[in-house]
Structure formats: C-alpha cells, structure tokens
C-alpha positions as CSV (number, residue, x, y, z in Angstrom):
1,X,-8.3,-8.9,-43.8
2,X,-10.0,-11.8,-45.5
3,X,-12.3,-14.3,-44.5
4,X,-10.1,-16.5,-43.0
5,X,-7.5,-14.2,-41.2
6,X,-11.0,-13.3,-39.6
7,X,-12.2,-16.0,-38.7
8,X,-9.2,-17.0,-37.0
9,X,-9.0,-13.6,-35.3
10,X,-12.3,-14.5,-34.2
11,X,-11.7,-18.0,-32.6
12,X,-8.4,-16.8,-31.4
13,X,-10.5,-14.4,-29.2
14,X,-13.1,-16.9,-28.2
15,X,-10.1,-19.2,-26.9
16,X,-8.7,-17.0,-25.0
17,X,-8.6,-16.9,-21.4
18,X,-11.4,-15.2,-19.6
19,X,-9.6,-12.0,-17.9
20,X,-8.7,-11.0,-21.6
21,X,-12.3,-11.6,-23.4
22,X,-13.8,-9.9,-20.3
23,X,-11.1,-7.0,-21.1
24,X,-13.4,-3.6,-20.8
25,X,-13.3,-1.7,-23.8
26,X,-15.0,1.6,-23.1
27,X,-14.7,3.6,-19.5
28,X,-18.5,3.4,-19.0
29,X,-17.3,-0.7,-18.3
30,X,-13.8,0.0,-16.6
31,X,-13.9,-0.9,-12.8
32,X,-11.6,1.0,-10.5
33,X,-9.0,3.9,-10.5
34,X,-11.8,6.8,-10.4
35,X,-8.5,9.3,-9.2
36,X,-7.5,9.2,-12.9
37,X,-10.6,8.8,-15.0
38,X,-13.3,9.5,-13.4
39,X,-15.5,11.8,-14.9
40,X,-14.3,15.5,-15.0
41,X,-10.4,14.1,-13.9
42,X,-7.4,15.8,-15.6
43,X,-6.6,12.4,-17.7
44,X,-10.1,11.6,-18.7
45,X,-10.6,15.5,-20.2
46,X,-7.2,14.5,-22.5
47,X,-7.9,11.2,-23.7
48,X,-11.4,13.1,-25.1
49,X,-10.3,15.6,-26.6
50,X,-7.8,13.3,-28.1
51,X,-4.5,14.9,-26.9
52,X,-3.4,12.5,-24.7
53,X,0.6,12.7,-23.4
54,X,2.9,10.0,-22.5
55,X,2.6,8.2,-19.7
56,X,3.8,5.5,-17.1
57,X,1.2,3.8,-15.3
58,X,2.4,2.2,-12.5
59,X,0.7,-0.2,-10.5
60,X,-0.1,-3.5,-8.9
61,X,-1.0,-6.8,-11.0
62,X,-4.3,-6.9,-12.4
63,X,-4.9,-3.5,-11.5
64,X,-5.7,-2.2,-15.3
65,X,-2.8,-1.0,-16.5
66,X,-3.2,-2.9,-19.9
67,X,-7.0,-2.6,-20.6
68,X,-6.6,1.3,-19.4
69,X,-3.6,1.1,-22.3
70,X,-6.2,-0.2,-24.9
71,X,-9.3,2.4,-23.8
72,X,-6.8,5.4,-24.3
73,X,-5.9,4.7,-27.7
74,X,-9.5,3.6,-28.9
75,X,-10.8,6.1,-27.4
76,X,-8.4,8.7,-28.9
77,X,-8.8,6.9,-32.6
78,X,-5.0,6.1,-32.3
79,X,-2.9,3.0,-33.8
80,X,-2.2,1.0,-30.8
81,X,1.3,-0.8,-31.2
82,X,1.9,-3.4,-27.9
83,X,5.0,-5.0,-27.1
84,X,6.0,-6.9,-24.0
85,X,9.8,-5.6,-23.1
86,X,10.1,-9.5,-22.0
87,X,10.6,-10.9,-25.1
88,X,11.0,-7.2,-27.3
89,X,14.2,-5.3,-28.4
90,X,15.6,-2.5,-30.1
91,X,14.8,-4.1,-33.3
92,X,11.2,-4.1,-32.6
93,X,11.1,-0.7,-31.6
94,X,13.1,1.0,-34.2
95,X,10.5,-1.0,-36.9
96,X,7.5,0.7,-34.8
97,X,8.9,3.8,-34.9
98,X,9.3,3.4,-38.8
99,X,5.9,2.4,-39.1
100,X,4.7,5.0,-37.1
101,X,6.5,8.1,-38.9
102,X,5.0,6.8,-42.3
103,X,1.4,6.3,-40.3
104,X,1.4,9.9,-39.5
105,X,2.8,10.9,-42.6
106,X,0.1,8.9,-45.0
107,X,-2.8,8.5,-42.6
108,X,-2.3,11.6,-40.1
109,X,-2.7,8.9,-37.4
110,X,-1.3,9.1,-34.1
111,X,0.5,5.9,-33.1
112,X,0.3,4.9,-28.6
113,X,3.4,2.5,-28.2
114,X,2.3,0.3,-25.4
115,X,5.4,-1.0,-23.2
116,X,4.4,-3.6,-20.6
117,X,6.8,-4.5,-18.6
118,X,9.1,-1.7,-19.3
119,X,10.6,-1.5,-16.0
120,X,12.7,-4.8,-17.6
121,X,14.2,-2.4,-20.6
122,X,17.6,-2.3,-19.9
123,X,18.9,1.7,-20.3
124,X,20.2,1.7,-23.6
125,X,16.2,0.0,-25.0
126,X,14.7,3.3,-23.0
127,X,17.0,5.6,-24.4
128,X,16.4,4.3,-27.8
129,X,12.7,5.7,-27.6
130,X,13.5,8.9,-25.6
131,X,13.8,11.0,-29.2
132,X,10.7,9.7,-30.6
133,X,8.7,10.1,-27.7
134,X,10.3,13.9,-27.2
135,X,9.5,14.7,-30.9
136,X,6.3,13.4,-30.7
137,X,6.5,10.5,-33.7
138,X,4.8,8.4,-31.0
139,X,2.9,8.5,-27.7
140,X,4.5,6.2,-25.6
141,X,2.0,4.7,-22.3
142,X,4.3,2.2,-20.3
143,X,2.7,-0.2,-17.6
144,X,5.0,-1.5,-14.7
145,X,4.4,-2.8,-11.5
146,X,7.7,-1.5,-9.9
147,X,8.6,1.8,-9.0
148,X,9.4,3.9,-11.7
149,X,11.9,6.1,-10.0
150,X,14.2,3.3,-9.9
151,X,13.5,1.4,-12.7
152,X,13.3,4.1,-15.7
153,X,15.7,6.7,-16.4
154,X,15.2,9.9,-15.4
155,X,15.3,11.4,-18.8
156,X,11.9,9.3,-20.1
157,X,10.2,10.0,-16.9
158,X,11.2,13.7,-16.8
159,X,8.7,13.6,-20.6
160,X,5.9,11.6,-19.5
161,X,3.5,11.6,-16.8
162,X,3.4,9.0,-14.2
163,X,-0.1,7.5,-12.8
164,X,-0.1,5.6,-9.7
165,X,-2.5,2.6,-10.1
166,X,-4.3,2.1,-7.1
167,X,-5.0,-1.6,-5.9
168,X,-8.6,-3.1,-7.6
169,X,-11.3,-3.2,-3.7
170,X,-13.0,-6.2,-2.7
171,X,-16.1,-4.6,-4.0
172,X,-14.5,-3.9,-7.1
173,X,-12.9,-7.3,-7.7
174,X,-17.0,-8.5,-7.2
175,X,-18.2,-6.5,-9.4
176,X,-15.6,-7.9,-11.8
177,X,-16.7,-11.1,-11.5
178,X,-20.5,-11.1,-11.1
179,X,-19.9,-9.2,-14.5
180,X,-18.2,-12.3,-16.2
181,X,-20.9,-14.8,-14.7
182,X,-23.7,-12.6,-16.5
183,X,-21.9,-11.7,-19.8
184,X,-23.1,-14.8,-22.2
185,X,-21.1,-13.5,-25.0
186,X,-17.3,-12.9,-23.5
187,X,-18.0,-14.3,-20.0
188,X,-19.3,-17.3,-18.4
189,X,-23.3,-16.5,-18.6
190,X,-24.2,-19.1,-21.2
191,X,-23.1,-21.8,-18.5
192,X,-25.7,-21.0,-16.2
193,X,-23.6,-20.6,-13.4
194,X,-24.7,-20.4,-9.4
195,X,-22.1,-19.4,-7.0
196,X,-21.8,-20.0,-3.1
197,X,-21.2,-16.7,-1.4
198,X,-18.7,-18.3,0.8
199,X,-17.1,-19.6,-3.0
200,X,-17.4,-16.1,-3.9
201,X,-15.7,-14.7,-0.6
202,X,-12.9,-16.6,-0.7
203,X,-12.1,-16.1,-4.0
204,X,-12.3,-12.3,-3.9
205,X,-9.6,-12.9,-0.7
206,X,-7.4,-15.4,-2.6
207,X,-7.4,-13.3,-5.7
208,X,-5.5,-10.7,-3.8
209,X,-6.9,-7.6,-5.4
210,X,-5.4,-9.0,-9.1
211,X,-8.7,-8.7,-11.4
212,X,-6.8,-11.3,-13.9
213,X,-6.2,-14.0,-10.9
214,X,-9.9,-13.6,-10.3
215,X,-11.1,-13.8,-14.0
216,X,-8.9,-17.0,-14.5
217,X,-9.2,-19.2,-11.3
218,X,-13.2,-18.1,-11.9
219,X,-12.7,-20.2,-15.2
220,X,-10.9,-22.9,-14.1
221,X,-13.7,-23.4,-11.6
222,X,-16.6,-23.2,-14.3
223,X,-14.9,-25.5,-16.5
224,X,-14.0,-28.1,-13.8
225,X,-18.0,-27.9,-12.7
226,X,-20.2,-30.5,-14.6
227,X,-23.7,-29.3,-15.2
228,X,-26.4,-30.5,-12.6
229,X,-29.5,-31.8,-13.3
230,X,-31.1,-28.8,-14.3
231,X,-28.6,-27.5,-16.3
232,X,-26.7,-25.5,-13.9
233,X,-22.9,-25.2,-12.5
234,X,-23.0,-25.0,-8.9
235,X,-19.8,-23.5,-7.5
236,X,-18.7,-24.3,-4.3
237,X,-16.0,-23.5,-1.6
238,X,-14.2,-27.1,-2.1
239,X,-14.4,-25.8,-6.3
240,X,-12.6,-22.8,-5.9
241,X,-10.1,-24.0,-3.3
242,X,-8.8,-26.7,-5.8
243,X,-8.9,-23.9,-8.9
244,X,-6.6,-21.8,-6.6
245,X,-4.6,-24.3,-4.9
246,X,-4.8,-22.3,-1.9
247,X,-7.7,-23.4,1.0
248,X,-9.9,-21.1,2.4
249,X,-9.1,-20.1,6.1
250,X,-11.8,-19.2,8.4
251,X,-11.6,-15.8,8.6
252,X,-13.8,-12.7,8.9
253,X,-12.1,-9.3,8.4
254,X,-15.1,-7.5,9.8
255,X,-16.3,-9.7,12.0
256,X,-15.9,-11.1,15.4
257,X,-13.2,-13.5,14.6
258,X,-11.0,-10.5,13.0
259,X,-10.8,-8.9,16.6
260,X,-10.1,-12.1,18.1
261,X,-7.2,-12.5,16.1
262,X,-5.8,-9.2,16.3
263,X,-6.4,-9.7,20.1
264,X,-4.5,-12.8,20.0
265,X,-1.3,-11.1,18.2
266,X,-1.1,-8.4,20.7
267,X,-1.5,-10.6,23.8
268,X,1.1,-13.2,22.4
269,X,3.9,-10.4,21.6
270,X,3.1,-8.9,25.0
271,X,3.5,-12.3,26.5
272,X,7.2,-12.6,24.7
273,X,6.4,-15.6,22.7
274,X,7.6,-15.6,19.1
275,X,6.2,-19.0,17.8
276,X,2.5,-17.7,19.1
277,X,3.4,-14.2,17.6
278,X,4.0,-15.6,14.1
279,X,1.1,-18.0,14.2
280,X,-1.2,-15.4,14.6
281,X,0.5,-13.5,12.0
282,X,0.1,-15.6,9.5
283,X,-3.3,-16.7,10.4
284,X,-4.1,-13.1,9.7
285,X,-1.9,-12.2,6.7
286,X,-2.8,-15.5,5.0
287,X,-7.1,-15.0,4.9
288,X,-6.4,-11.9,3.5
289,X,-6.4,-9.2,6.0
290,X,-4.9,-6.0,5.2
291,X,-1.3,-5.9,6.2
292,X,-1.0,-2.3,6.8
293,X,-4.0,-2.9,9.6
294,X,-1.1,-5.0,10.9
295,X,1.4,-3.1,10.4
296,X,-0.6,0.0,12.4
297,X,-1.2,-2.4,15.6
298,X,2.8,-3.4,15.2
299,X,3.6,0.6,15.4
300,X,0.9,0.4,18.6
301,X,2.7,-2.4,20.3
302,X,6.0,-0.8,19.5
303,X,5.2,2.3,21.7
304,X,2.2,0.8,24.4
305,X,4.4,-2.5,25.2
306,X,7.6,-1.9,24.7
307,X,7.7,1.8,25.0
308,X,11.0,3.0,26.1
309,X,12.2,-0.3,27.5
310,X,13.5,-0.8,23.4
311,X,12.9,2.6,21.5
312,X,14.7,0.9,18.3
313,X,11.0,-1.1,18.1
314,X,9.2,1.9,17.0
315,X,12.0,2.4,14.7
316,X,11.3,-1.3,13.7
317,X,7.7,-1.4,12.9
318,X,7.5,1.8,10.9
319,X,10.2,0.1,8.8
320,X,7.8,-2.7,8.1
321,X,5.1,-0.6,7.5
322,X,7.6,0.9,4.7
323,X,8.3,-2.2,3.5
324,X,4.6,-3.3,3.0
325,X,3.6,0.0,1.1
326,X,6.8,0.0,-0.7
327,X,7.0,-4.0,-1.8
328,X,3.0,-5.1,-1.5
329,X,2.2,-8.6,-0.9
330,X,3.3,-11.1,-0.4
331,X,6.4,-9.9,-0.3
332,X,5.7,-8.1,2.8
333,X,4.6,-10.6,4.8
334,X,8.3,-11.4,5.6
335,X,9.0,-7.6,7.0
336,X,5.9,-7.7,8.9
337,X,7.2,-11.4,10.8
338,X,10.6,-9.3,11.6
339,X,8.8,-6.6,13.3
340,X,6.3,-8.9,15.1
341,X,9.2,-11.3,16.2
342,X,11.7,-8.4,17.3
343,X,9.0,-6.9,18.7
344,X,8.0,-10.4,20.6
345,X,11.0,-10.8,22.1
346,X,11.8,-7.2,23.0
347,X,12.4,-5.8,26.7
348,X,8.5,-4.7,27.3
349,X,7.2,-1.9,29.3
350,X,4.3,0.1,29.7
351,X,6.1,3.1,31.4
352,X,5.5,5.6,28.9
353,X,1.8,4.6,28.4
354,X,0.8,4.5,31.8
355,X,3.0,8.4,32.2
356,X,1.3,9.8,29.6
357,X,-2.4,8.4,30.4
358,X,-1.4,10.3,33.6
359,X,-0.5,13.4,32.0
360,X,-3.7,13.4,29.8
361,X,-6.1,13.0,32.5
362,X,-4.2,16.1,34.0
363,X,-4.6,18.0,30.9
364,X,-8.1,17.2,30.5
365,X,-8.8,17.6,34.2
366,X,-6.7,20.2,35.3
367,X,-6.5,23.9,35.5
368,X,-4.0,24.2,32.6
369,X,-1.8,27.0,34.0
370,X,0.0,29.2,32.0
371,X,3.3,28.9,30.9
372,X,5.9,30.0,33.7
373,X,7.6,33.4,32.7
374,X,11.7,32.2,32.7
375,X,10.3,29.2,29.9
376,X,9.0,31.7,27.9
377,X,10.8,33.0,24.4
378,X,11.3,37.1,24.3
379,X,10.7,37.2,21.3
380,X,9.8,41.2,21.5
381,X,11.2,43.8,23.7
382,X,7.5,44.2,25.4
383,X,7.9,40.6,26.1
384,X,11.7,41.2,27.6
385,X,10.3,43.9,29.7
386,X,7.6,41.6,31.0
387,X,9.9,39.2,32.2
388,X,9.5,36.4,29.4
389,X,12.8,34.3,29.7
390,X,14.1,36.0,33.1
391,X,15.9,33.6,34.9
392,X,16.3,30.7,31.9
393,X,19.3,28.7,32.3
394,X,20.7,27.3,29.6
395,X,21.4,23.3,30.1
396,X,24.0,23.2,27.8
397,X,25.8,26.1,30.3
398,X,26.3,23.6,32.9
399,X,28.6,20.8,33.8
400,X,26.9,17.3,32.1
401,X,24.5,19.5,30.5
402,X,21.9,19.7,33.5
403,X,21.2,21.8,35.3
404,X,17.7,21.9,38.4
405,X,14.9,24.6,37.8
406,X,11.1,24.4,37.7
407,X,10.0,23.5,34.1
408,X,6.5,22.6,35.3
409,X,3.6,25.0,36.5
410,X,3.3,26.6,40.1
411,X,0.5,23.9,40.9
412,X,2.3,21.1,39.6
413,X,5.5,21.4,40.8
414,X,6.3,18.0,42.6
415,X,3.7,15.5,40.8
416,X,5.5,12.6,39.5
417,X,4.0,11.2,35.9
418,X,7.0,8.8,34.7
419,X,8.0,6.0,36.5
420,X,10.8,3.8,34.0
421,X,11.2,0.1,34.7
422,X,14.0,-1.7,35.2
423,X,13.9,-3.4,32.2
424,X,16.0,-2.5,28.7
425,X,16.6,0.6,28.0
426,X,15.0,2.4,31.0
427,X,17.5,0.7,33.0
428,X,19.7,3.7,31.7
429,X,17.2,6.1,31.8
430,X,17.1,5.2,35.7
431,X,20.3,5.6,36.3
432,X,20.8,8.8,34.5
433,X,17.9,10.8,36.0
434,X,19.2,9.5,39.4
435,X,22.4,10.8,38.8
436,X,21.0,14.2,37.3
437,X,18.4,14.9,40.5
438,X,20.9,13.3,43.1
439,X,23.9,15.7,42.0
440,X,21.7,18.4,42.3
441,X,19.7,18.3,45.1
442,X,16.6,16.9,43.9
443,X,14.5,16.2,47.2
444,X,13.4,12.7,47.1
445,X,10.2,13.3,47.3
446,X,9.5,14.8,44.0
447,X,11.7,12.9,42.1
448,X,12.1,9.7,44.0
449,X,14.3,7.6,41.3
C-alpha cells in the first residue's frame, strides 16, 4: 500500500458513518450476545485457539452480526473476504475461492468468507460454496436476519453451525451510545456533546434495539446541533425527533403510565370496542413497549374474558404471539391488531374464570379427599384386589357417549363450580350438559342447567 492508497483508506474511514467507525474491534469492546462469547462459552474457546467452524449467525438488524464477523477473523489472524449477496454472484465467489486456495497454499493463511445477506443467495449461489466450505478451502460465517431453516439449504446448514443473535437491551443500546459521545477519535467526543435524558430515552425506544439506527440518527442529531456559547452541542428531545422522523410519545414502560395503558387495552376489549382496542394498541406498540408483554395480556384476555364463550380466541392470540417471535417488529404489530380486534369483538364470558377461582379456593381450602376407588387405574393386581377401577364405566360404552356416575369426592358430591353463559359458544355447552343430566336423571339440584 503506498502513501496515497493510505491516505485515502484513512479519510475513507473518517467519512464514514458513525455505526461503522464506532465498529468494535476486539471482544473486550463488543456489547451484547454474552450466550455466544462470553468468557468461557463454546464459540469464544474456538475463535482463541484459532479453529473456528462455519457458521450462520442469525439475528435481528444491528444486532452484531457483521462486527462479530470482523472480531472472529482478526482475532483468529484469518484473511477476511466480505461480500454482500445483494449485489455478489457466482463470479465473485468462484474468484474468492481462487484466491483463497493460493492464500493457503503460499501464505498457510486461513481465509473467513463473510456472506451478509445470504438468506438472498438463490440455491444454485449456496450450492456453489457447499464444496469449498466442506473441504475446508474457506471458513464460511454468513449473517441473516431471517430464519435460516427456510432460507438456506439444508445441505450448507447441515456443515455449519447456526448462532441465534439475540436482540441488542435498552441498557445495552446506552451503553452503545454513551460510548460514541465519549470516543474523540471514532465517535462524537471531540464535539463536546450534552445530551437530555429524555433525548437519550427516546432515542434508545425509537432505535428499536438496532445498534446501527442508534449510532446514525445519534449523528444526524450532532451534526444538525450548532455549538452553544461555550462550545457545547446540546441535544434535545425536539433534536432527536426530527433526526428520526418519528416523535416521541409519552410513555413510560415501567412506570405508572405503562399500567394505565395496559389497563386501558384490557378494559376496552372487555368492553367490545375495537376502535378503543386498537388505539390503545398502538399507543403501546408505538413508544416502544415490548410486544410479547402484549401479546401475554392478549393470551390473558383470551381465556379470563372470553373464556369459553369463543375458545378459537385462545387459539388466536397464541398465534399472534407466534407471529411476533417469529417476524419481530414492526411487522408484528399487524398480528397483534388481529388478535386484539377478534378478541374485541368476541362473545365475552368470565364463566370459566369465575369456575375455576371456585375450584381453587376449594383446593386450597378444602380437605382434598382421596381419589374415589372406581376412578382409579389397576395398574397392578394388588391394586385390582383393592378395588381400584371397580365399578368404572366406560363413556364411550354408552348411548351418546355418556353415561351418570360420581367423578367427584364423597364430600363434594353435589357442589356446582361451572356456571356457562348464554353467550357464544357456551350456548352449546348449555344445551348439551342439559341434555346429558336431563336424559339421565341428573336431580336438578346438583346440576341445575
């Protein structure tokens, strides 16, 4: 390299955007995904003692996937060859592979073949590196954000390892950027920067755990600040709302205003009104609160509210929370407004909440009886001989599979713990159970459906 290739290496770097100089370059500065690296973890023992396999990292944007990428192969002393499989084809690859073959050959020099993106390869570019990275003429460490079951053949996945990113915290996205306000060398601290915590809060939300979205809209901010008086660059809430395009909403997930919210949600699905229901929602999803916290009060509702009056809602909101953990934000948002607006304008009864708040309190209160004998399994002759199972009859024995004996304890027999509505579903269940206790003899005052 000569003077001049390096000192346009050297701007290059300085003009580029701040998630990338503030790119960590050793472990000791890498924020987040302790499960893989952290010290004493399978990954971290390979990359030091150098044998590192191939691998697929899959996670979120702005998660590390990349920087992670560039630690490995520093770290193991290895060439590092990137492409992007946006804009890279077979060509490319076949020329890295070249180059790599005569690296090892010459140099003894392991080459990593970074693949970003490679969820985008199409199967004939993937199979196109499966013989190199089986052979071993490269390490191959692909990034991708979507699943990789889906989106890489079975045959490369079957000879590398797949890490699950995990998304960056809020505490960890802080970090991240009080780092890049300090650093006067890659970061921001030569601009003598002060920062509003509410500034600083929001864009943690808005960033939505992408490190990179952080780094960047942080810049825009900085640059978009004239200096003070004294010197400094004073951030504020109005400053980062214009760098993000997105306004801050008044929100506190751990506060006060959080439980109001939630409260809110609840109250209007319970109440049957959809417009209220998805106002809430989005209040909510849209300051940044966790959707699977939402999606665990949807699964709530589902079985408090509407209980058996609509047993497909249950069905409904575990989908969504499916959805959520399977597509992230924000497209998720969409499957949680389907739950919360089926759920809305379900049939609604609290039938099976109020039953089994009955039954607990008996549990917990009661003198928990033993099993009675004919409901019992002989599963050994001794417990034949004892009478375990004498006097069992079979339901499916018996005309509409039904048939009247005592399936609750001595001391219970006659209480009464659930009551169905008339609404939905239970409108069936109503009818059936009548017609079951009615055919056979039920006295009314045990089962008075």
């Amino acid at each position: 390299m000569d003077m001049f290739e390096q000192k346009s290496n050297e701007k290059k770097d300085m003009e580029a955007p701040l998630a990338t100089r503030m790119r960590p370059t050793t472990f000791s500065d890498f924020v987040g995904q302790e499960h893989l690296i952290g010290s004493g973890r399978v990954l971290r023992k390979a990359i030091e003692t150098g044998k590192i396999p191939s691998i697929i990292l899959w996670g979120p944007p702005g998660s590390g996937k990349t920087t992670l990428a560039y630690i490995i192969a520093d770290s193991t002393e290895s060439h590092f060859s990137p492409i992007s499989a946006v804009n890279a084809g077979v060509a490319d690859l076949r020329r890295i592979i070249e180059e790599a073959k005569e690296r090892h050959k010459i140099l003894q020099k392991q080459t990593i073949l970074f693949i970003d993106e490679i969820h985008r390869f199409n199967k004939a570019q993937q199979d196109a590196i499966l013989p190199y990275v089986e052979d071993g003429t490269v390490v191959l460490i692909g990034a991708t954000t979507e699943n990789p079951s889906f989106e890489v053949i079975s045959a490369l996945i079957s000879r590398c390892q797949v890490l699950t990113l995990n998304p960056l915290t809020d505490d960890e996205i802080q970090l991240i950027i009080l780092r890049a306000l300090k650093d006067t060398i890659r970061g921001l601290g030569a601009l003598n920067i002060e920062m509003d915590k509410d500034a600083l809060h929001h864009l943690i939300a808005a960033s939505n755990n992408d490190a990179r979205v952080a780094l960047n809209s942080l810049e825009i901010a900085a640059l978009a600040t004239p200096p003070e008086a004294d010197g400094k660059h004073h951030i504020s809430l109005a400053t980062i709302e214009d760098a993000i395009q997105h306004r801050a909403l008044r929100y506190d997930k751990d506060g006060e205003l959080h439980y109001n919210t939630i409260s809110a949600l609840h109250k209007s699905m319970r109440g049957s009104d959809p417009d209220a229901t998805l106002y809430w929602l989005a209040r909510m999803l849209e300051a940044g609160e966790d959707p699977l916290y939402i999606a665990r009060r949807l699964i709530r509702f589902a079985s408090e509210d509407v209980g058996m009056a609509d047993p497909q809602a249950l069905v409904i909101a575990i989908a969504a929370q499916q959805a959520v953990h399977f597509l992230g934000m924000p497209e998720g948002n969409l499957a949680l407004a389907e739950a919360a607006v089926y759920l809305a304008t379900s049939a609604k009864s609290n039938s099976l909440y109020q039953a089994y708040s009955r039954v607990q309190e008996e549990v917990r209160q009661g003198s928990n009886e033993p099993v009675p004998l004919h409901l019992r399994n002989p599963v050994t002759p001794l417990m034949k001989d004892e009478g375990y199972g004498k006097g069992y009859k079979y339901a499916h024995d018996y005309p509409g599979h039904f048939v009247m004996q005592q399936n609750l304890p001595d001391s219970l027999q006659g209480k009464h713990y659930y009551t169905p509505s008339d609404q939905g579903y239970e409108k069936k269940i109503i009818d059936r159970l009548k017609s079951w206790w009615r055919d056979f003899g039920k006295p009314p005052e045990t089962k008075d459906y």
